[in-house]
N, CA, C and O atoms as a CHARMM CRD file, in Angstrom:
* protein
*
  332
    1    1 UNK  N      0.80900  -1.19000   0.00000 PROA 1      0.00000
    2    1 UNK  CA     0.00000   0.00000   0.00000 PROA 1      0.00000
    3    1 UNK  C      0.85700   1.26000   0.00000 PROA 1      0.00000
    4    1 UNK  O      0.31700   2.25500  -0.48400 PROA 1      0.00000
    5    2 UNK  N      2.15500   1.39400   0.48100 PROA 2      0.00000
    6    2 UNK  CA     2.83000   2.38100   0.62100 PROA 2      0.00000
    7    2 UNK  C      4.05000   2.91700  -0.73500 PROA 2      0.00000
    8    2 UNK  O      4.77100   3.91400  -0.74400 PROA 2      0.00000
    9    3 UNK  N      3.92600   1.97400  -1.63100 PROA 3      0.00000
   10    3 UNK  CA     4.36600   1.64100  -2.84500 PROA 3      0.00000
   11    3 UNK  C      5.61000   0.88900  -3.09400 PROA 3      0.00000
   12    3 UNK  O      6.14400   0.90900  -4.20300 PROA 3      0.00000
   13    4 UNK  N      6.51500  -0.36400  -1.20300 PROA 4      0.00000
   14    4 UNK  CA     7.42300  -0.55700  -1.67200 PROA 4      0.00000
   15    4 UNK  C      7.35000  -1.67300  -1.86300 PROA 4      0.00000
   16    4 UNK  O      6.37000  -2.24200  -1.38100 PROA 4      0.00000
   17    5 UNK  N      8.40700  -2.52900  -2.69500 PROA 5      0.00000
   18    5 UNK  CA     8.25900  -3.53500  -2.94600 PROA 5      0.00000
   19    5 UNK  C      9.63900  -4.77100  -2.28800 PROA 5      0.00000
   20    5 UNK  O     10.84100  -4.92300  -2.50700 PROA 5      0.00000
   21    6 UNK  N      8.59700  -5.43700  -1.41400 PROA 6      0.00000
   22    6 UNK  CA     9.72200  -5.98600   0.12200 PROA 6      0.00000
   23    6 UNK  C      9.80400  -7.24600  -0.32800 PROA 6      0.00000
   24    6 UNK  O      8.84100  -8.00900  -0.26000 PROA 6      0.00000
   25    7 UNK  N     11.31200  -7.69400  -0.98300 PROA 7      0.00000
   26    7 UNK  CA    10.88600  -9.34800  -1.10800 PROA 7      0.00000
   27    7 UNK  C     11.97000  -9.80300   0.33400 PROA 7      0.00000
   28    7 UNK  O     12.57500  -9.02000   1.06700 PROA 7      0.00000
   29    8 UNK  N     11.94400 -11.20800   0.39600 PROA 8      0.00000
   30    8 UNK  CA    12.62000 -11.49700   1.75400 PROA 8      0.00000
   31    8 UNK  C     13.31600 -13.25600   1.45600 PROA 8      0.00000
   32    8 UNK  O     12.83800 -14.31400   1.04700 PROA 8      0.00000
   33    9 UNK  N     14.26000 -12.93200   1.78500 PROA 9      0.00000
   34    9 UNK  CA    14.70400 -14.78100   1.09200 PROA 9      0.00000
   35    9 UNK  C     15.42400 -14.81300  -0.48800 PROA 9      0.00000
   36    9 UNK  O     16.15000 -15.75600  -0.80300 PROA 9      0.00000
   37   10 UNK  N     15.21800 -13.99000  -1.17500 PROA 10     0.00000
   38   10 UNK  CA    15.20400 -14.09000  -2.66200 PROA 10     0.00000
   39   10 UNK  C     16.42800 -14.47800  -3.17200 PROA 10     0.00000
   40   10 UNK  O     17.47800 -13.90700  -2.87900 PROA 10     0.00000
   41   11 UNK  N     16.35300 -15.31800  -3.83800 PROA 11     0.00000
   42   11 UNK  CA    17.23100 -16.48300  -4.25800 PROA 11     0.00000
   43   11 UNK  C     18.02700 -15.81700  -5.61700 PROA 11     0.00000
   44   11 UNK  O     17.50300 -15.27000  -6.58700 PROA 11     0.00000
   45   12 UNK  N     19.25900 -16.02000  -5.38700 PROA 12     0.00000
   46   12 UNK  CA    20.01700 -15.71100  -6.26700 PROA 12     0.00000
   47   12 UNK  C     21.46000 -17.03600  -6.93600 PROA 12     0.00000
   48   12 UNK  O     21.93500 -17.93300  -6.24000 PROA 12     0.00000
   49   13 UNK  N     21.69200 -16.85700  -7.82100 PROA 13     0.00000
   50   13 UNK  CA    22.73300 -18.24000  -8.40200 PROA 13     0.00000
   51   13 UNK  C     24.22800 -18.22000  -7.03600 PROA 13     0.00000
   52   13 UNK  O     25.03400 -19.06500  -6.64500 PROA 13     0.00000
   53   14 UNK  N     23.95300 -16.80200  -6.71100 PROA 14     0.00000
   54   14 UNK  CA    25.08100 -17.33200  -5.21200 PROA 14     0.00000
   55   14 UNK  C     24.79900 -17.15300  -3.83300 PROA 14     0.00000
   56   14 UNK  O     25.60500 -16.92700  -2.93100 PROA 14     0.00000
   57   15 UNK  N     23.55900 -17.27800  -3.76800 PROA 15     0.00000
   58   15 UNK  CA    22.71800 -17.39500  -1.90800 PROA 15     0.00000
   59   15 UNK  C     21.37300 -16.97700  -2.10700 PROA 15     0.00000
   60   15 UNK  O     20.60600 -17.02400  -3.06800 PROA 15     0.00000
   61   16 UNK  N     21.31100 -16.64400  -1.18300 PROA 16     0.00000
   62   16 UNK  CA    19.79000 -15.27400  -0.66200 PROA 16     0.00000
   63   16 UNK  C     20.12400 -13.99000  -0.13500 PROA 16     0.00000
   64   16 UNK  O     21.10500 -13.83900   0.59300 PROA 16     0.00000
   65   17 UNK  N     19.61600 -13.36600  -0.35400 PROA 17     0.00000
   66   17 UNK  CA    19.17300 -12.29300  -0.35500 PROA 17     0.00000
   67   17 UNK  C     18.00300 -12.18300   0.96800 PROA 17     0.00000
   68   17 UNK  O     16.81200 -12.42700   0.77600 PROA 17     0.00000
   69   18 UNK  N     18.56600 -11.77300   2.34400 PROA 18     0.00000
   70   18 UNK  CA    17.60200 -11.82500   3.20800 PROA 18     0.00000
   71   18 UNK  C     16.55100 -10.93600   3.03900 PROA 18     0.00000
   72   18 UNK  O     15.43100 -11.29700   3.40300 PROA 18     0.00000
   73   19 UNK  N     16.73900  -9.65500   2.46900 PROA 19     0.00000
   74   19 UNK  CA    15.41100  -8.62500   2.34400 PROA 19     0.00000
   75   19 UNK  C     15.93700  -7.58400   1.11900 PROA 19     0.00000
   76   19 UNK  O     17.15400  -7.40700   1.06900 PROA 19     0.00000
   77   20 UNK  N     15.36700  -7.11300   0.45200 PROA 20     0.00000
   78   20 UNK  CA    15.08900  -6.37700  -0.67200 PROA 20     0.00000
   79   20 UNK  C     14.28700  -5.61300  -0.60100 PROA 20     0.00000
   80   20 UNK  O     13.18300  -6.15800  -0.57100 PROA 20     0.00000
   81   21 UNK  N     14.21900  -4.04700  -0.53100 PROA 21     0.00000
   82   21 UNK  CA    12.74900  -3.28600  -0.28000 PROA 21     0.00000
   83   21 UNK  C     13.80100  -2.17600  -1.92300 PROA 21     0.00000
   84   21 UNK  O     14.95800  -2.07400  -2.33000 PROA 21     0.00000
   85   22 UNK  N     12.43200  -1.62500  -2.28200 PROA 22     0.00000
   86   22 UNK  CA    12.65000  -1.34000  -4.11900 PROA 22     0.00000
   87   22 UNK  C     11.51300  -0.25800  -3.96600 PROA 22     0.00000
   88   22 UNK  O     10.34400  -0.63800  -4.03400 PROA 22     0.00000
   89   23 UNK  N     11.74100   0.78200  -3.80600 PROA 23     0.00000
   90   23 UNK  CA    11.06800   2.43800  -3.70800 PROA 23     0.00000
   91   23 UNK  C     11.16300   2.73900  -4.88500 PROA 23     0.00000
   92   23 UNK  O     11.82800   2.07800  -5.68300 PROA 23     0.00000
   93   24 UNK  N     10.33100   4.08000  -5.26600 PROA 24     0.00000
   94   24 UNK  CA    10.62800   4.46400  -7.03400 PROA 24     0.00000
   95   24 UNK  C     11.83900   4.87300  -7.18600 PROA 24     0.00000
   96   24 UNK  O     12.27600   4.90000  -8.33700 PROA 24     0.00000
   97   25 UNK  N     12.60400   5.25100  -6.19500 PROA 25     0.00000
   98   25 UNK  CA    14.37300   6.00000  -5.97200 PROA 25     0.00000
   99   25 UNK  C     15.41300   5.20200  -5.62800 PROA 25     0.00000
  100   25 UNK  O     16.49500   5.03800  -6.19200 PROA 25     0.00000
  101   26 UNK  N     14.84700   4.59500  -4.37400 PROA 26     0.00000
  102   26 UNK  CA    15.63800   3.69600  -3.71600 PROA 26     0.00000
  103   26 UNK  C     15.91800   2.01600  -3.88200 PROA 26     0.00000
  104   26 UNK  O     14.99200   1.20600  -3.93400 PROA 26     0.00000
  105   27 UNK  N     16.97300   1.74200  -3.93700 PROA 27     0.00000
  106   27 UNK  CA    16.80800  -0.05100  -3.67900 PROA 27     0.00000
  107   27 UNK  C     17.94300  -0.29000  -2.50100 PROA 27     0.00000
  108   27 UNK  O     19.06900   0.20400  -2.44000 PROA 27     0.00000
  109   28 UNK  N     17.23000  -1.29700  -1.48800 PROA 28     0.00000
  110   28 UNK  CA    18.20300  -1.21000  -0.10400 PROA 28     0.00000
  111   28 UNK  C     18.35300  -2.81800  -0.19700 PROA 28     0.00000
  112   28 UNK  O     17.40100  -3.56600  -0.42200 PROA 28     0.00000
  113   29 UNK  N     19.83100  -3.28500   0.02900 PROA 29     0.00000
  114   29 UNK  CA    19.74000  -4.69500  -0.28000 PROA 29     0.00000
  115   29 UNK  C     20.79800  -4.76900   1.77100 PROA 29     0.00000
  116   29 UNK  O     21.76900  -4.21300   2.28300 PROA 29     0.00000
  117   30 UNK  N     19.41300  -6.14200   2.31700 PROA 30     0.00000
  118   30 UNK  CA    20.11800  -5.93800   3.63500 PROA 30     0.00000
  119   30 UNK  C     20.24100  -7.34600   4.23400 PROA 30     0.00000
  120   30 UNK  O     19.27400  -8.10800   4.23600 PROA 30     0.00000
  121   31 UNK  N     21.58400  -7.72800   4.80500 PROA 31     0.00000
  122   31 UNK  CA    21.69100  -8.70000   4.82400 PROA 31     0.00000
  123   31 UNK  C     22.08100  -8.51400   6.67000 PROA 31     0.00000
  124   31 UNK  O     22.84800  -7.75500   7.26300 PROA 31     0.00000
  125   32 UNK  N     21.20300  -9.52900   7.11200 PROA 32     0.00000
  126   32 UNK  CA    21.19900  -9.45700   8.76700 PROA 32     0.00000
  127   32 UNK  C     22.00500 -11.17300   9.01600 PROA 32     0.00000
  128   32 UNK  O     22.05000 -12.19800   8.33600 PROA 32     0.00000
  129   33 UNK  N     22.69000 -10.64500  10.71000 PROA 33     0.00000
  130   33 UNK  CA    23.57000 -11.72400  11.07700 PROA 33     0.00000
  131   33 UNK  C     23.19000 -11.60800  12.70700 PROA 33     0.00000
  132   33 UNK  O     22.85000 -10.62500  13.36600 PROA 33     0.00000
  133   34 UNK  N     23.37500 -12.94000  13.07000 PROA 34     0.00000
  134   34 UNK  CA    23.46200 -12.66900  15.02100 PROA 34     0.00000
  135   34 UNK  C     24.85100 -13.17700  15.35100 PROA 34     0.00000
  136   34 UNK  O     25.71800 -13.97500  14.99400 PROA 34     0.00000
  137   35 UNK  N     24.58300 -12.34000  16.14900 PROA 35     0.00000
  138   35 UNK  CA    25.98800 -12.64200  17.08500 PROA 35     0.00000
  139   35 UNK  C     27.19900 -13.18400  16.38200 PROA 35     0.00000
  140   35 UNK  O     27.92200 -14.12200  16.71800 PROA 35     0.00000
  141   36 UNK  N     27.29200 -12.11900  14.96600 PROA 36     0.00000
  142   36 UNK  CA    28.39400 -11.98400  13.98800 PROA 36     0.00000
  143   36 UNK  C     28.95600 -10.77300  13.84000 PROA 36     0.00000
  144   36 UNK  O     29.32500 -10.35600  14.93800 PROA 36     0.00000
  145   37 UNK  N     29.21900  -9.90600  12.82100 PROA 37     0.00000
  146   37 UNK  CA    29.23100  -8.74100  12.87600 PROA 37     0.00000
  147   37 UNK  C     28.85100  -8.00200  11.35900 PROA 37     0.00000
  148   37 UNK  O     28.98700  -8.53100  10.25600 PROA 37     0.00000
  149   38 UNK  N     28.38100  -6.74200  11.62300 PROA 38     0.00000
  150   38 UNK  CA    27.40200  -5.77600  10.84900 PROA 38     0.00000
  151   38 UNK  C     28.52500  -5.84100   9.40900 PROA 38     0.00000
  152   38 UNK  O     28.04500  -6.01300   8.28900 PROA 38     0.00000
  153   39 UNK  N     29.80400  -5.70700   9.58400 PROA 39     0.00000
  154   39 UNK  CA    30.87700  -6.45700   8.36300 PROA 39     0.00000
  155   39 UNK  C     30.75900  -7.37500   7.82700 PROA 39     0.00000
  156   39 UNK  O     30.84000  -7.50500   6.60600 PROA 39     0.00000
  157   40 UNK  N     30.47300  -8.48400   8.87900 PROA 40     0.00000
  158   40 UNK  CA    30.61200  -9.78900   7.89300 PROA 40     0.00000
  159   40 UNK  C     29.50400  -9.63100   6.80300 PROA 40     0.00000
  160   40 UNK  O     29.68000  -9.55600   5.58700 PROA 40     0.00000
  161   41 UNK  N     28.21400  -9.59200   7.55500 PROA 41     0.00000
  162   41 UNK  CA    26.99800  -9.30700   6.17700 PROA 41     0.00000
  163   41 UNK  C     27.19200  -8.19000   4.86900 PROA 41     0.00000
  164   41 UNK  O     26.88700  -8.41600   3.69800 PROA 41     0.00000
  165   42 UNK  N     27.80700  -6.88300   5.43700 PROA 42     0.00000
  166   42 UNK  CA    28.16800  -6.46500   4.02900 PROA 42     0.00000
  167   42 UNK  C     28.90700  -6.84800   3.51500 PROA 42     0.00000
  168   42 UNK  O     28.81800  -6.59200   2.31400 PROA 42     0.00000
  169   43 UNK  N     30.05400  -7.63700   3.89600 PROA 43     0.00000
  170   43 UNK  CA    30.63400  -8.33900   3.23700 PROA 43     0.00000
  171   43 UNK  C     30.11800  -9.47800   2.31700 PROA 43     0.00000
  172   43 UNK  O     30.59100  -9.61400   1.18800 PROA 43     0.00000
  173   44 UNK  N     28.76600 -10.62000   2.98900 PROA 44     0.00000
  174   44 UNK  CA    28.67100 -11.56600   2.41200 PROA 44     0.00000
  175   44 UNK  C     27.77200 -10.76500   0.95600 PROA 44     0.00000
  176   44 UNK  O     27.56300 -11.56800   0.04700 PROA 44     0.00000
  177   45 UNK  N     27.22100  -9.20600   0.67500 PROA 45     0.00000
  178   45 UNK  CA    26.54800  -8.93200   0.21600 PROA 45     0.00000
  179   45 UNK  C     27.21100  -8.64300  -1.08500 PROA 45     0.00000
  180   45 UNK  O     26.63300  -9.11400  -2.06500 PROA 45     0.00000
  181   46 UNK  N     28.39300  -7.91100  -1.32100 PROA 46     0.00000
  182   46 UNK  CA    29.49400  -7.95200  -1.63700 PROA 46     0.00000
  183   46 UNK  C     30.17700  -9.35400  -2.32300 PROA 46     0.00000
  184   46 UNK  O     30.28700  -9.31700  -3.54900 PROA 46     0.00000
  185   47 UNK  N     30.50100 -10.20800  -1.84300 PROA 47     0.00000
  186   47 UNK  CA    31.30700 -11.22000  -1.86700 PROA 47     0.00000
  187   47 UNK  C     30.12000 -12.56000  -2.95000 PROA 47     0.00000
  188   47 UNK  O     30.42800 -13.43700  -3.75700 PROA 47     0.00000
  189   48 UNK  N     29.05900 -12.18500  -2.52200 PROA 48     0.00000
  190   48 UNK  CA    27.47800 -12.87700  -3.31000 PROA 48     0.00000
  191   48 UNK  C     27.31400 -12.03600  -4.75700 PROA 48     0.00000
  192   48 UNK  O     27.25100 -12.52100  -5.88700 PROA 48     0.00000
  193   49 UNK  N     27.28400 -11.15000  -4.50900 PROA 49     0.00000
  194   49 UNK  CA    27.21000  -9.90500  -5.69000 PROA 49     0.00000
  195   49 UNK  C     25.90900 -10.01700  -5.75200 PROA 49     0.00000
  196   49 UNK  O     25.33700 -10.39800  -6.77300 PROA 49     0.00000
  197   50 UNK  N     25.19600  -9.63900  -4.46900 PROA 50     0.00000
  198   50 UNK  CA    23.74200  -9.55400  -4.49300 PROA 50     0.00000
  199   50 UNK  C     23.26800  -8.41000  -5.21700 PROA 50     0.00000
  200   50 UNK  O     22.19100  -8.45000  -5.81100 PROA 50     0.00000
  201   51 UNK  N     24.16700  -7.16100  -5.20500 PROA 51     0.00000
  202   51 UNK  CA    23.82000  -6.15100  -6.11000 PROA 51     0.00000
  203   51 UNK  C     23.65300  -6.43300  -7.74300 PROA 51     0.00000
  204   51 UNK  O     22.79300  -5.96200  -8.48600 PROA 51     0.00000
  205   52 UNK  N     24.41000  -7.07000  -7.97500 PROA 52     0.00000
  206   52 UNK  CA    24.23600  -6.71000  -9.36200 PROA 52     0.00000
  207   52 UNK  C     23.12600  -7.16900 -10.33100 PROA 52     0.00000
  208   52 UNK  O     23.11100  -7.02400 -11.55300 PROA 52     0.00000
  209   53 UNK  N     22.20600  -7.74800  -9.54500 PROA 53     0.00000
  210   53 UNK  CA    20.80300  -7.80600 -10.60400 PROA 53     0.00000
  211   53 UNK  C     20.22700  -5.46200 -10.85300 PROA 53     0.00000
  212   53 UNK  O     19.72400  -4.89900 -11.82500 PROA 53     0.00000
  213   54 UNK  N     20.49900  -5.09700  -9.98600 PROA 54     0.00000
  214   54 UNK  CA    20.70900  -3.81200  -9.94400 PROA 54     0.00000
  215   54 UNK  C     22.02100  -2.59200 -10.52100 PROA 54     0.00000
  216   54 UNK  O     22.00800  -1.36100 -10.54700 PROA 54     0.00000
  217   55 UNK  N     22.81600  -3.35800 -10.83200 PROA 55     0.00000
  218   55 UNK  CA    23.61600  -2.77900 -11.46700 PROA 55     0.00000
  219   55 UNK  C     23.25400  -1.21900 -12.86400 PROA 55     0.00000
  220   55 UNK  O     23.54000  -0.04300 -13.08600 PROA 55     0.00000
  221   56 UNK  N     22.22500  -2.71600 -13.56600 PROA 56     0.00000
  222   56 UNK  CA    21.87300  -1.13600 -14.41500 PROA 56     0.00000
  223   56 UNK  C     20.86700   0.07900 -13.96300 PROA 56     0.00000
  224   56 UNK  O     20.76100   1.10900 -14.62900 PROA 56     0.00000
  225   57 UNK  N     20.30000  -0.11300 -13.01300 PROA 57     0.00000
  226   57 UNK  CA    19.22300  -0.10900 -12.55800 PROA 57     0.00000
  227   57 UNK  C     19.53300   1.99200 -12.05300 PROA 57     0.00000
  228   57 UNK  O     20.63300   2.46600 -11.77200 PROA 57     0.00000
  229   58 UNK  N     18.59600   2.54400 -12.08500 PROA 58     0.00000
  230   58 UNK  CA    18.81500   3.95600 -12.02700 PROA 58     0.00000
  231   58 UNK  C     18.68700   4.44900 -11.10100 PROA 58     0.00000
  232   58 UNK  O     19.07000   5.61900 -11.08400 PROA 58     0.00000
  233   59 UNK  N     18.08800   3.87500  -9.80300 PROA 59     0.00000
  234   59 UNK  CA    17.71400   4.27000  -8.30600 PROA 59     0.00000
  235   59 UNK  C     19.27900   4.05800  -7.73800 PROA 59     0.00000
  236   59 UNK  O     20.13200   3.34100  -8.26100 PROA 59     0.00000
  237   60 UNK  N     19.37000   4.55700  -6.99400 PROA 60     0.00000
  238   60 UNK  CA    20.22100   4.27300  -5.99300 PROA 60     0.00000
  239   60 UNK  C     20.03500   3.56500  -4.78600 PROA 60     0.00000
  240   60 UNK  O     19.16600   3.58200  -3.91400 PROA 60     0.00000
  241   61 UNK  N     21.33200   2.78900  -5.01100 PROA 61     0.00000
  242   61 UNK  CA    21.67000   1.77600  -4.32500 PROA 61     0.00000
  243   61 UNK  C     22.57200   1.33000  -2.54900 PROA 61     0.00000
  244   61 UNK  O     23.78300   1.32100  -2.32800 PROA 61     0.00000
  245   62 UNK  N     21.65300   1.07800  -1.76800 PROA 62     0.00000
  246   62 UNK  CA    22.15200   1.08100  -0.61800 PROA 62     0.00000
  247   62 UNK  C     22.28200  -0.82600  -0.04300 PROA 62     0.00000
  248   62 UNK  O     21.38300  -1.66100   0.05100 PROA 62     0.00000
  249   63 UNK  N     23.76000  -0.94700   0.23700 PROA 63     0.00000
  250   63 UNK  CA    23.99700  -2.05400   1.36500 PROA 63     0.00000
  251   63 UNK  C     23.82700  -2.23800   2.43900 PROA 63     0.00000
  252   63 UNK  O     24.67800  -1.54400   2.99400 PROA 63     0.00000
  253   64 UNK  N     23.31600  -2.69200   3.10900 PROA 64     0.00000
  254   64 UNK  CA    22.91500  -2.19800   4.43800 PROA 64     0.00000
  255   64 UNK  C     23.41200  -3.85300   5.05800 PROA 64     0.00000
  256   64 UNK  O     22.89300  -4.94200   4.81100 PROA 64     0.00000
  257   65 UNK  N     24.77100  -3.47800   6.05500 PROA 65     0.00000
  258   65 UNK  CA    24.88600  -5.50200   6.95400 PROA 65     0.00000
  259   65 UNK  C     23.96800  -4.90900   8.48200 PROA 65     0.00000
  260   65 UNK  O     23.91500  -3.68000   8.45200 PROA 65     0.00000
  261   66 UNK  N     23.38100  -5.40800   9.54400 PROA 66     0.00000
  262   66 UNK  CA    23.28200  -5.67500  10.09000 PROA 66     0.00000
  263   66 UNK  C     23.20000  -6.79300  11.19200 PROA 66     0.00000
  264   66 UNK  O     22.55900  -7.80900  10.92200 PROA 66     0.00000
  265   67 UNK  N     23.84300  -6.66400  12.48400 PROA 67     0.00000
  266   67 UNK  CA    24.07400  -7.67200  13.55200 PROA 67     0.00000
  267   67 UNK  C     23.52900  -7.07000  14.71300 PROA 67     0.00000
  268   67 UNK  O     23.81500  -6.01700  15.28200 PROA 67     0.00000
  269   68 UNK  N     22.38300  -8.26300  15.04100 PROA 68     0.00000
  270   68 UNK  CA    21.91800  -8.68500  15.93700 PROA 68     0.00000
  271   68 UNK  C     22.35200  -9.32200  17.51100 PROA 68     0.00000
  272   68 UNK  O     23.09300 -10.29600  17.37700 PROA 68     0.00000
  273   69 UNK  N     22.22400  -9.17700  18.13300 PROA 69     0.00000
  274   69 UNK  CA    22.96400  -9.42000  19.52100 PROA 69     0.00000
  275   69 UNK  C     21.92400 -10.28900  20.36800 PROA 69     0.00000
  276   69 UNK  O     20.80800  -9.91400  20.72700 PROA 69     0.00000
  277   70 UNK  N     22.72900 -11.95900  20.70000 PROA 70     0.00000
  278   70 UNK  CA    21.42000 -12.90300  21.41900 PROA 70     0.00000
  279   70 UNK  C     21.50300 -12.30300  22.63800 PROA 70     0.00000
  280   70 UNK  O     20.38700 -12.30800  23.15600 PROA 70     0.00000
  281   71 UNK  N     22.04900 -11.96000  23.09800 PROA 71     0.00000
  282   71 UNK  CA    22.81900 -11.27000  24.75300 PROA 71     0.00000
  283   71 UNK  C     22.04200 -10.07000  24.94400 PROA 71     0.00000
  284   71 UNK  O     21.61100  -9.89400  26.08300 PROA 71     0.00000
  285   72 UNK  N     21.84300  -9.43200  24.29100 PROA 72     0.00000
  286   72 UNK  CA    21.18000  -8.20000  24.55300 PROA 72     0.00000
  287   72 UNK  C     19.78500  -7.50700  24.14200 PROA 72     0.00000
  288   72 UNK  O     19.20700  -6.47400  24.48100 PROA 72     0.00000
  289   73 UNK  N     19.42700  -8.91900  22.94900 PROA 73     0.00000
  290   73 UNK  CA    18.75500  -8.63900  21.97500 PROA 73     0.00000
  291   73 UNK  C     18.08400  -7.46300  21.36900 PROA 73     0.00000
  292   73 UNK  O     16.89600  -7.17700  21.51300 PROA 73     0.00000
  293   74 UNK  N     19.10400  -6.70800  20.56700 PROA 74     0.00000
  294   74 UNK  CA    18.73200  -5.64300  20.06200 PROA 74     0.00000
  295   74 UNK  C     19.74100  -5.93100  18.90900 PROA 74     0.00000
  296   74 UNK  O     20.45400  -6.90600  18.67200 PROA 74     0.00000
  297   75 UNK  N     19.51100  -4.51400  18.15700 PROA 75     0.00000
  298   75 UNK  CA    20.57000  -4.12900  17.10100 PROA 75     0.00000
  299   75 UNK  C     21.96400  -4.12600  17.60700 PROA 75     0.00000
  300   75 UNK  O     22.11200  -3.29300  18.50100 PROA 75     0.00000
  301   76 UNK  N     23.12300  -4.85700  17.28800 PROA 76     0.00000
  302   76 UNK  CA    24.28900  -4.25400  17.95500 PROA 76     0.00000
  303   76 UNK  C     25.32300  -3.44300  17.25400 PROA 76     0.00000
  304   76 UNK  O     26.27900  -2.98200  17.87800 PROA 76     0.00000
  305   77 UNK  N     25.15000  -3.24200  15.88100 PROA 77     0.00000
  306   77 UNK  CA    25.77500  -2.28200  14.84600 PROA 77     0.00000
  307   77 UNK  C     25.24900  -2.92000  13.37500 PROA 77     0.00000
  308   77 UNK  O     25.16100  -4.05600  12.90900 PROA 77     0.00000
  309   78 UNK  N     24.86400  -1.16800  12.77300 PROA 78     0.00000
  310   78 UNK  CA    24.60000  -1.80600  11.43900 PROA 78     0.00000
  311   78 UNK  C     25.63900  -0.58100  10.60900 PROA 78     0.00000
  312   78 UNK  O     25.88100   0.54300  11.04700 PROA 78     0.00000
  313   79 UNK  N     26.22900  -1.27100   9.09300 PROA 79     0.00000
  314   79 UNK  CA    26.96500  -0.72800   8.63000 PROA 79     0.00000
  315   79 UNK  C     26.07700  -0.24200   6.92200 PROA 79     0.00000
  316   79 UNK  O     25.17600  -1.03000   6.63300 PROA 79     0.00000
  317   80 UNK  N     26.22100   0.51000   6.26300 PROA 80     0.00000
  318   80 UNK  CA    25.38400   1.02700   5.10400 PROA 80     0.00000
  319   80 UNK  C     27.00500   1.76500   3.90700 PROA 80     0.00000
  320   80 UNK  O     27.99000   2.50000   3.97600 PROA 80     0.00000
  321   81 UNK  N     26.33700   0.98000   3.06900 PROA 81     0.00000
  322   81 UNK  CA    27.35500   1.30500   1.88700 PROA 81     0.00000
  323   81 UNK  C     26.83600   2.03900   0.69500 PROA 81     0.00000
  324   81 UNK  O     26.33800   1.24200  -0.10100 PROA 81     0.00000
  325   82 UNK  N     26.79000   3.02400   0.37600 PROA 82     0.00000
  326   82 UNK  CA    25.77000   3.98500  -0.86300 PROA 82     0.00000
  327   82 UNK  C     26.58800   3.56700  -2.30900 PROA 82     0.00000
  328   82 UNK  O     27.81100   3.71200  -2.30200 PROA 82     0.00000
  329   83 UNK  N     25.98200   3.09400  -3.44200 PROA 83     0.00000
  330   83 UNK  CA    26.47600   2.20300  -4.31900 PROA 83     0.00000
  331   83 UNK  C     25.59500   3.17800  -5.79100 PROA 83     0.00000
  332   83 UNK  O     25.70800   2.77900  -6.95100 PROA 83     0.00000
């Protein structure tokens, strides 16, 4: 209803893709970890080349890793890469 388009899981020839949200501007590709760190996921996002079904794509592009904390359970750092 709000016009974005949230996929979650989405399968790619080198993993998943935990969440995908796709605004008329924006595309945020975000890959969440526990009790890892907010690096390793941009890294695995990176290292997957989850971006590049977006490559040609004219919105701009954000990485977003986030890590989760079982100990504290909250956010414990998230890192964002503008692409």
């Amino acid at each position: 209803m709000l016009g974005y388009n949230v996929q979650v899981e989405q399968a790619t020839s080198q993993g998943r893709m935990d969440i995908t949200v796709q605004t008329e501007d924006y595309v945020y590709i975000i890959e969440l970890k526990l009790d890892k760190t907010a690096e390793e996921a941009l890294r695995q996002i990176k290292d997957n080349q989850y971006a590049r079904p977006f490559q040609t794509d004219g919105r701009k592009l954000y990485l977003i890793g986030v890590n989760f904390s079982s100990e504290t359970r909250t956010v414990e750092k998230w890192v964002i890469e503008e692409r």
